[in-house]
Phi, psi and omega in degrees: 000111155291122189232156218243153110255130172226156192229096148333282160193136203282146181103309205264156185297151186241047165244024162242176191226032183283104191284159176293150181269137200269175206298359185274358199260329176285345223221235077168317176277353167275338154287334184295330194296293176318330201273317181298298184329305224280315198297299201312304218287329187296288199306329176264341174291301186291328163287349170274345185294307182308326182298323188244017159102347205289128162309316183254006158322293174304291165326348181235023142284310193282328213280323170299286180331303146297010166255322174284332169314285238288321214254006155266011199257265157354288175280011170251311170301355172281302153305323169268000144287333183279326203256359159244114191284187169282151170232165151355283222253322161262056192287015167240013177042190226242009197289304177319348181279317163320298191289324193315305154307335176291322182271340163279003202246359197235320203290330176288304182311331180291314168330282197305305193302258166027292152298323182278053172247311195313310171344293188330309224242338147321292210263025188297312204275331183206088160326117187271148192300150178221112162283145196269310197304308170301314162321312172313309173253018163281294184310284191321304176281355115356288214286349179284319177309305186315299164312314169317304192284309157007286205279347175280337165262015196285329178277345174261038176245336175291358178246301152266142189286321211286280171329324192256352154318281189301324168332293181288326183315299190282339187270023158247345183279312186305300165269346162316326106000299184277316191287332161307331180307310195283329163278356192255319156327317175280333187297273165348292215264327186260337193076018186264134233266338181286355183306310201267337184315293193290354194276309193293340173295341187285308164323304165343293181275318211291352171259318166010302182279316171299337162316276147343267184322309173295333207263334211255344173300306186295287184342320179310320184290257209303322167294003184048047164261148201317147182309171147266171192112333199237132184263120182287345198276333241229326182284328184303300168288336195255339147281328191289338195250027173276156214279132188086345192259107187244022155163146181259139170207148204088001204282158153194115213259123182215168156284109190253347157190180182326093161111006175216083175288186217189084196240166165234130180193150193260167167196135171233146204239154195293166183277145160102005170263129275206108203318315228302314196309314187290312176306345177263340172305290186294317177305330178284300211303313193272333184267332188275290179281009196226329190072001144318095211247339201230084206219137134290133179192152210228113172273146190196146165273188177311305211275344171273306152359261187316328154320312178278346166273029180260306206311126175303359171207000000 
């Protein structure tokens, strides 16, 4: 006879079927707070950039601009996850609609580098005159803004991938901010006209790895490759040695968005061991040492064992 326990979310009653809210649901009013913030400052960087001609100005505009998408991307994706629940057809809700922001939020910033490169290399044979003073002080109040939105997001990027989508967007904005500073200065004391050129190209490359980092993290995600950090061979041997247990199969551990891991896994018990005990077994094991909270899993005798090495995948 083959027999099943699934484990909803361990502690708690499992005759609902209401997911835990992700880590990104905590943030939320500190992402609206950036978003207000992000919109004013984007509208006045792209009109002094379009007045006085400045790249980098426009570079730490679009980067603004990609802070303000990503984190309304961010805040829709939070929302229509808290308020479309599991269904029949959805039984995971909408939570994967974060990293999917997370991953347009990497595909813009590269567009914008990209662009300020094109820029670059456009204006390589005759540079347009950049008045330094407005730019200076546009920058400054950038760059103070920068500093606001920084710090309302620093603690939800350590939790969320989503949250750290916009994170990283205002900490490349920042220093995209400080180098308008440095180009306008420079601008100011030499009057050297390439100044501003290179700072914005520099902007450009210096989100580029980060960029690179956040795009290959979702991916990790939507492909349902293992969280990092967590060794599944390791999660494997430690089920197999639980007391009653005389083998794991089948297991698999994925990420369904920031802060909500996610396992499957068959066990098979030795004769004469007790479901309930090996199931309790396993449920302590995965939430205390793995942190794992949210698992399924099918306790079986041998001959259903054998049955699943029969299944072709």
């Amino acid at each position: 006879m083959r027999m099943y326990a699934y484990v909803v979310c361990v502690g708690h009653d499992h005759s609902h079927a209401v997911m835990p809210s992700s880590a990104s649901g905590r943030h939320v009013k500190r992402l609206g707070a950036a978003f207000g913030i992000g919109m004013a400052f984007m509208v006045l960087e792209f009109v002094i950039a379009a007045l006085t001609s400045s790249l980098a100005l426009l570079s730490d505009a679009g980067h603004m601009l990609t802070d303000v998408v990503g984190l309304a991307m961010a805040l829709s994706a939070i929302m229509l996850a808290k308020r479309s629940g599991p269904t029949h057809t959805r039984t995971f809700g909408y939570y994967r609609a974060e990293v999917l922001a997370a991953l347009a939020n990497a595909i813009l910033l590269f567009a914008v580098a990209a662009y300020v490169l094109y820029e670059a290399i456009r204006r390589i044979a005759e540079p347009p005159e950049v008045p330094g003073i407005p730019v200076l002080i546009v920058g400054g109040a950038a760059l103070v803004a920068n500093i606001v939105c920084f710090l309302l997001l620093r603690a939800g990027a350590q939790e969320s991938l989503n949250v750290r989508g916009a994170y990283l967007e205002v900490l490349a904005d920042l220093v995209g901010s400080v180098g308008v500073l440095i180009s306008a200065l420079i601008t100011i004391t030499t009057g050297w006209r390439y100044a501003d050129m290179i700072i914005g190209v520099a902007i450009g490359l210096w989100v580029l790895p980060r960029t690179y980092t956040l795009a290959r993290r979702s991916l990790r995600i939507l492909f349902q490759h293992s969280p990092e950090g967590l060794d599944v061979e390791s999660v494997a041997l430690a089920l197999g040695a639980l007391p009653g247990v005389a083998d794991v199969h089948d297991l698999h551990v994925w990420t369904l968005t920031s802060g909500m891991e996610v396992a499957s896994a068959h066990l098979t018990m030795h004769i004469g061991a007790r479901q309930e005990d090996v199931l309790r077994g396993a449920q302590q094991l995965l939430a205390v040492d793995y942190h794992i909270s949210h698992a399924t899993l099918q306790v079986e005798g041998a001959e259903a064992a054998r049955r699943c090495g029969e299944l072709s995948w």
